[in-house]
N, C-alpha and C positions, 0 to 999 in steps of 0.2 A: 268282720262279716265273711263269711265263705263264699266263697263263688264257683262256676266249672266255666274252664275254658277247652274248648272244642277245637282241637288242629286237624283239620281234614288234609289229607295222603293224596288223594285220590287224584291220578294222573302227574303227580310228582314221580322222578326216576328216583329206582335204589338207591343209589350212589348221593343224592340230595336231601334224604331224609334226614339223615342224621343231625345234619346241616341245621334243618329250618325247626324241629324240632327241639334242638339243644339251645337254638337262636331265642325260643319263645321262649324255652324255661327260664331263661339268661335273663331276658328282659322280666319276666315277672318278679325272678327276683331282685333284681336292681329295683326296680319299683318298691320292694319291701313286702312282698306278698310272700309268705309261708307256705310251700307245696305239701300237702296232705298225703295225697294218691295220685298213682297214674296210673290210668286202665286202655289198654290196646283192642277195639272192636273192627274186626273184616275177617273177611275169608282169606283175603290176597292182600299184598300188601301193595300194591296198587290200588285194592280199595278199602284203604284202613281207615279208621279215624282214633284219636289220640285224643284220650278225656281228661284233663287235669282240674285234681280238684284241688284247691288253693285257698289260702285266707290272709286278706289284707291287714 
């Protein structure tokens, strides 16, 4: 089954991102879920949001 998971940014510092971002991809894969795409939507990166699209 495909699915999207949604990480929102927003009010997360710089320096953190990479962090909790790498953190979720980490855990979907341990899960066994296959990442498809990952698309980047904001203006700022303080209000980004991060679409993963993934299939278990």
């Amino acid at each position: 089954m495909k699915k999207m998971k949604v990480i929102d940014l927003f009010g997360i510092k710089y320096d953190q991102m990479e962090d909790k971002i790498n953190g979720i991809l980490a855990t979907l894969q341990n899960e066994g879920a296959k990442i498809i795409d990952v698309k980047i939507i904001g203006e700022k990166l303080s209000q980004t949001s991060v679409f993963v699209f993934y299939e278990d």
